[in-house]
C-alpha positions in Angstrom: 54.8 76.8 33.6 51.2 75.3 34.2 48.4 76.5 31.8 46.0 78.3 33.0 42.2 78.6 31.7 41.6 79.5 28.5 45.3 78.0 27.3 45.8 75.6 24.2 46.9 72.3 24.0 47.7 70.4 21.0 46.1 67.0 21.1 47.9 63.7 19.8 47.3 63.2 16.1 45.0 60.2 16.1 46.2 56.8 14.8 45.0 56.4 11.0 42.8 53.2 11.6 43.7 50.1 8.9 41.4 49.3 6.3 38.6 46.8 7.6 39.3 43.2 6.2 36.5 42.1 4.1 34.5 38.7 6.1 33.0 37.2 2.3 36.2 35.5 0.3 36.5 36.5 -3.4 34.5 34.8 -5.7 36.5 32.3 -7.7 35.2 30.8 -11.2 35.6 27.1 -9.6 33.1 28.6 -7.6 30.3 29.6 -9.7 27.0 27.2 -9.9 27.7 24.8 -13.1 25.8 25.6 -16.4 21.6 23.9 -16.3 22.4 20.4 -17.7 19.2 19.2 -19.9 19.1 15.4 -18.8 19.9 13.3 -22.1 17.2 10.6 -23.4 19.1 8.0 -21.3 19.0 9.9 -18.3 15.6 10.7 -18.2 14.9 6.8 -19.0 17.2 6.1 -16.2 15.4 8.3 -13.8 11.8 7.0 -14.8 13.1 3.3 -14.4 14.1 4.4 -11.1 10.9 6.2 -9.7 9.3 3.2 -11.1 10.7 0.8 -8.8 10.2 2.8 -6.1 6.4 2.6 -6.9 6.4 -1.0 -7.3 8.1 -1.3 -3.8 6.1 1.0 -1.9 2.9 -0.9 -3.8 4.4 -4.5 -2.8 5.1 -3.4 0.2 1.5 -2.4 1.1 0.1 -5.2 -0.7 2.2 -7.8 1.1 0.7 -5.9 4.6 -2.6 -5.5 4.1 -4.5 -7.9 6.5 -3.9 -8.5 10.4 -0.6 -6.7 10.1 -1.8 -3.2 9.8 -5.3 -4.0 11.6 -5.5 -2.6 14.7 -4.7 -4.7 17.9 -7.2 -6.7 18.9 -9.0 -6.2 15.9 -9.9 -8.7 13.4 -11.6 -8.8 10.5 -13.1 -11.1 8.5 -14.8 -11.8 4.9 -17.2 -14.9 4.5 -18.6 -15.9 0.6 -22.2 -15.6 0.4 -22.7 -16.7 -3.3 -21.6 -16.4 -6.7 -23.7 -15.9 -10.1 -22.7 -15.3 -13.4 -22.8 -11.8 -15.3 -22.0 -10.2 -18.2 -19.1 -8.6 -16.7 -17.9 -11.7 -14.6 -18.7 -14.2 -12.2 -19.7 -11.3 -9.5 -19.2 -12.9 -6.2 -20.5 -11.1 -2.5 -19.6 -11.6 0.9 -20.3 -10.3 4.5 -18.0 -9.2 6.8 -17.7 -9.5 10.4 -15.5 -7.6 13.5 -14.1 -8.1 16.4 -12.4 -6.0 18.8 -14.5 -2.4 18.5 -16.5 -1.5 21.4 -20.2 -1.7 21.2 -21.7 1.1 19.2 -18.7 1.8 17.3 -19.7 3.6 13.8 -17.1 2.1 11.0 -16.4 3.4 7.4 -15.6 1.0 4.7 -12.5 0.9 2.8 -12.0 -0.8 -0.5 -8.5 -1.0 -2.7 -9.2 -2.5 -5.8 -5.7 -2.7 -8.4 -4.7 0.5 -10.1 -6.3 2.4 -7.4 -5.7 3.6 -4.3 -7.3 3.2 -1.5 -10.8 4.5 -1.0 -13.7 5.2 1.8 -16.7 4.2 0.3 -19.2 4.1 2.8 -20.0 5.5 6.3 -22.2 4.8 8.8 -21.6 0.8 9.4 -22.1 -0.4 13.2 -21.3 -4.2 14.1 -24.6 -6.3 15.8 -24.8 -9.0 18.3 -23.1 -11.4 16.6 -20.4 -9.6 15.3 -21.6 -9.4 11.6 -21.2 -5.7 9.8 -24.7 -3.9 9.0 -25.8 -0.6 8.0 -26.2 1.1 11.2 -29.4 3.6 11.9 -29.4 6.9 10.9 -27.3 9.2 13.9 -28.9 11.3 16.2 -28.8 14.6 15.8 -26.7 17.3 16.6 -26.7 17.7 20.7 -28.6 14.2 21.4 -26.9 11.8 22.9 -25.1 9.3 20.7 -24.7 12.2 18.0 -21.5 12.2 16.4 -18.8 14.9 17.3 -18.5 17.4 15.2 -15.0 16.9 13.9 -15.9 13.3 13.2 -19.2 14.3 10.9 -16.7 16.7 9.4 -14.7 14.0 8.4 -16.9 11.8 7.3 -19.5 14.3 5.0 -17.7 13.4 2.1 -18.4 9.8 2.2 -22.2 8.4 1.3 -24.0 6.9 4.3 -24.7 3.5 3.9 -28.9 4.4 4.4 -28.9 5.7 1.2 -28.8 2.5 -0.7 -29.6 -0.3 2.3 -32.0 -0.7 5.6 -30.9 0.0 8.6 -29.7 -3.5 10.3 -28.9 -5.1 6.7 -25.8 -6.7 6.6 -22.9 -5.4 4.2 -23.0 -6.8 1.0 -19.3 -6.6 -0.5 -19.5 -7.3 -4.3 -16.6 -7.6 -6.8 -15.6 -9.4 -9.9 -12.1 -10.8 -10.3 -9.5 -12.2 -12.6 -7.4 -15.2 -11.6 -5.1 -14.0 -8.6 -6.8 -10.9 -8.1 -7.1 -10.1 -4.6 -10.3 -8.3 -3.2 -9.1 -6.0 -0.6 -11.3 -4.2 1.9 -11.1 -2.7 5.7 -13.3 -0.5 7.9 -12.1 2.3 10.1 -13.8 3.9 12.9 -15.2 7.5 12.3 -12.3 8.9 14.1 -9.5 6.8 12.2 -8.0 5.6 15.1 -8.1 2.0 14.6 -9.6 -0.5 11.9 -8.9 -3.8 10.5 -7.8 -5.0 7.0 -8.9 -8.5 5.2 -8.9 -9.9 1.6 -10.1 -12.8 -0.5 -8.6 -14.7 -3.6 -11.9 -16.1 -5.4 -9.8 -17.4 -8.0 -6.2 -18.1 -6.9 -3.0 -19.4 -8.6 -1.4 -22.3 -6.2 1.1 -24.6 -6.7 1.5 -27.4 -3.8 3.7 -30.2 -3.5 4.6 -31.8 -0.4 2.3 -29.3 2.1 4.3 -26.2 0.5 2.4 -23.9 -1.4 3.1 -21.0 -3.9 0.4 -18.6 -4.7 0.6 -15.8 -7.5 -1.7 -12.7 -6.5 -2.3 -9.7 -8.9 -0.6 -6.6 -7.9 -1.8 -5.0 -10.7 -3.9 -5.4 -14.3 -1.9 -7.4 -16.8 0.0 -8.6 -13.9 2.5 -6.0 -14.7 3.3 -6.5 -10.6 2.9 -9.6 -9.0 3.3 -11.2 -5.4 4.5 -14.5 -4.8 3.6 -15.6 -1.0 4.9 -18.7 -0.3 3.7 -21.5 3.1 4.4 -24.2 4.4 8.5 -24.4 4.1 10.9 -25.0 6.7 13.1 -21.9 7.3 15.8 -23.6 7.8 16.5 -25.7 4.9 18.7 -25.3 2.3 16.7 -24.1 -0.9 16.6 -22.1 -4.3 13.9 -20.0 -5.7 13.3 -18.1 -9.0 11.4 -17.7 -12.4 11.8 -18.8 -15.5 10.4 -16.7 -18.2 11.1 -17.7 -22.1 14.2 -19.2 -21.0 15.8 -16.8 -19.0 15.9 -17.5 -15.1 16.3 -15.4 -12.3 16.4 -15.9 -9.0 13.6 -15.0 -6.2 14.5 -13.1 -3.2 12.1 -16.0 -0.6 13.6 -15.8 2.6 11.1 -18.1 4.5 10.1 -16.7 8.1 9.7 -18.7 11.5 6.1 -20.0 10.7 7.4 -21.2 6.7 5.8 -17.8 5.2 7.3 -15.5 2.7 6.0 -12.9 0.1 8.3 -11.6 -2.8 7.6 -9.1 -5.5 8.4 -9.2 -9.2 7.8 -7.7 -12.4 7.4 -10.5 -15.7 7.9 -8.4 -18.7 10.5 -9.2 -20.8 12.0 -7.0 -23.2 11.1 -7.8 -26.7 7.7 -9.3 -25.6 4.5 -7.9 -25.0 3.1 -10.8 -23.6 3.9 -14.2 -22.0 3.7 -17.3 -19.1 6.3 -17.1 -16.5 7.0 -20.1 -14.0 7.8 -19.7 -10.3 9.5 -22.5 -8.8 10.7 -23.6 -5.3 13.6 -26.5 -4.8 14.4 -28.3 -1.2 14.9 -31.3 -0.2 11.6 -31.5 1.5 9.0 -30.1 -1.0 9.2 -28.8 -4.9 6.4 -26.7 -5.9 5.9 -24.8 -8.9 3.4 -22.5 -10.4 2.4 -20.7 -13.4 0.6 -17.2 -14.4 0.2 -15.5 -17.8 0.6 -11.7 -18.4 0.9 -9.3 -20.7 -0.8 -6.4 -22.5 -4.2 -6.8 -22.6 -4.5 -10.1 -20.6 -6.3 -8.9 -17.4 -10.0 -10.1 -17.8 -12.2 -11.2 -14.7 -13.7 -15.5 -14.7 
């Protein structure tokens, strides 16, 4: 009989759904974070040994650079020794420097990177003249002339003193610096809007050892020579050879790898435990040339000539 309007029906009894499954798994013990560990004295010592090779490396590394390598293309830079005289602190040496590859008109900052330091700007407002020597430059134009800096690049350069302060316009640069033996003074100009620059240095008072037209040199890397490069010239790269330092009678060997033109540059560290200060030898064996060389450190034993 069909059921007219108004009639019941009983529905279907609806399914009983399952219980959802949960997505996140149980948390296990295995699984919990481990207890804060406080590093023991030998760990800590460890870990500072560590980050202090790292710092030597990245150091040597930029040390070992710094010159035509990171200069700009085209640009070269160069430092010429004016005089020397005698002073309380030191034999205070100055030089001049002089450019090439910036275009006419180009306004420089100078750089200097003495050790223990980083690298600073220490002057603005340096031009190049006719024959290609550094000089103060005149004061800039102001805002809107022509030939007025832009205003990013004044930003970026209001922190550093102009170079009218202390000189004339059209004076040349006067770099001076003291130095120890080995000591290297570093210095390199930048234009205004960093984009390119050139790097140079000077030894006024190096430690070579020749033999044979090869050549070992010990430069500073920093006071007390607690870091020092060995740059070796002058050896064939592909002759058999051994390397190393002797220091109170324990030897080690140098990692020299000699390149295509008979250069090389290798860091080390003297100290010895046990001994606050002492002499250390570098020395170079082939068949064709056997130069050694010398330096003292320690505690104490930086002082500039």
């Amino acid at each position: 009989m069909d059921q007219g309007y108004g009639s019941q029906q009983q529905a279907p009894a609806a399914a009983t759904p399952a219980p959802a499954q949960s997505s996140t798994p149980k948390l296990k013990l295995e699984d919990l974070p481990p207890d804060p560990h406080t590093p023991t004295p030998e760990e800590e010592a460890a870990a500072e040994a560590a980050r202090q090779r790292l710092q030597i490396q990245r150091v040597a590394a930029a040390m070992a650079t710094w010159g035509p390598k990171i200069s700009s293309p085209g640009v070269t830079l160069t430092m010429k020794e004016m005089s020397r005289q005698k002073t309380a602190s030191g034999m205070s040496i100055t030089y001049h420097l002089s450019a090439t590859g910036f275009a006419p008109g180009t306004r420089l900052i100078l750089l200097r990177w003495p050790l223990n330091q980083n690298v600073g700007a220490v002057m603005n407002g340096l031009a190049i003249d006719a024959s290609g020597t550094i000089v103060c430059g005149p004061p800039p134009a102001a805002s809107g002339e022509p030939g007025a800096p832009q205003s990013g690049t004044a930003a970026a350069t209001a922190n550093i003193p102009a170079c009218t302060k202390t000189m004339q316009p059209n004076a040349p640069l006067e770099i001076t610096a003291t130095a120890a033996k080995g000591e290297s003074v570093r210095v390199g100009v930048l234009t205004d809007d960093r984009k390119s620059g050139g790097a140079t240095s000077a030894v006024p008072f190096p430690i070579v050892g020749e033999n044979n037209g090869c050549k070992l040199q010990v430069v500073l890397g920093s006071k007390d020579a607690e870091l020092v490069l060995i740059q070796g010239d002058g050896f064939k790269p592909d002759e058999t050879f051994s390397a190393g330092t002797e220091t109170f009678g324990q030897k080690t060997s140098l990692a020299a790898k000699p390149d295509a033109q008979g250069h090389f540059v290798a860091a080390m560290t003297p100290f010895v435990q046990g001994h606050d200060s002492g002499d250390t030898v570098v020395f170079y064996q082939s068949s064709s040339c056997t130069p050694t060389v010398s330096f003292h450190w320690g505690k104490g034993t930086y002082q500039p000539e």
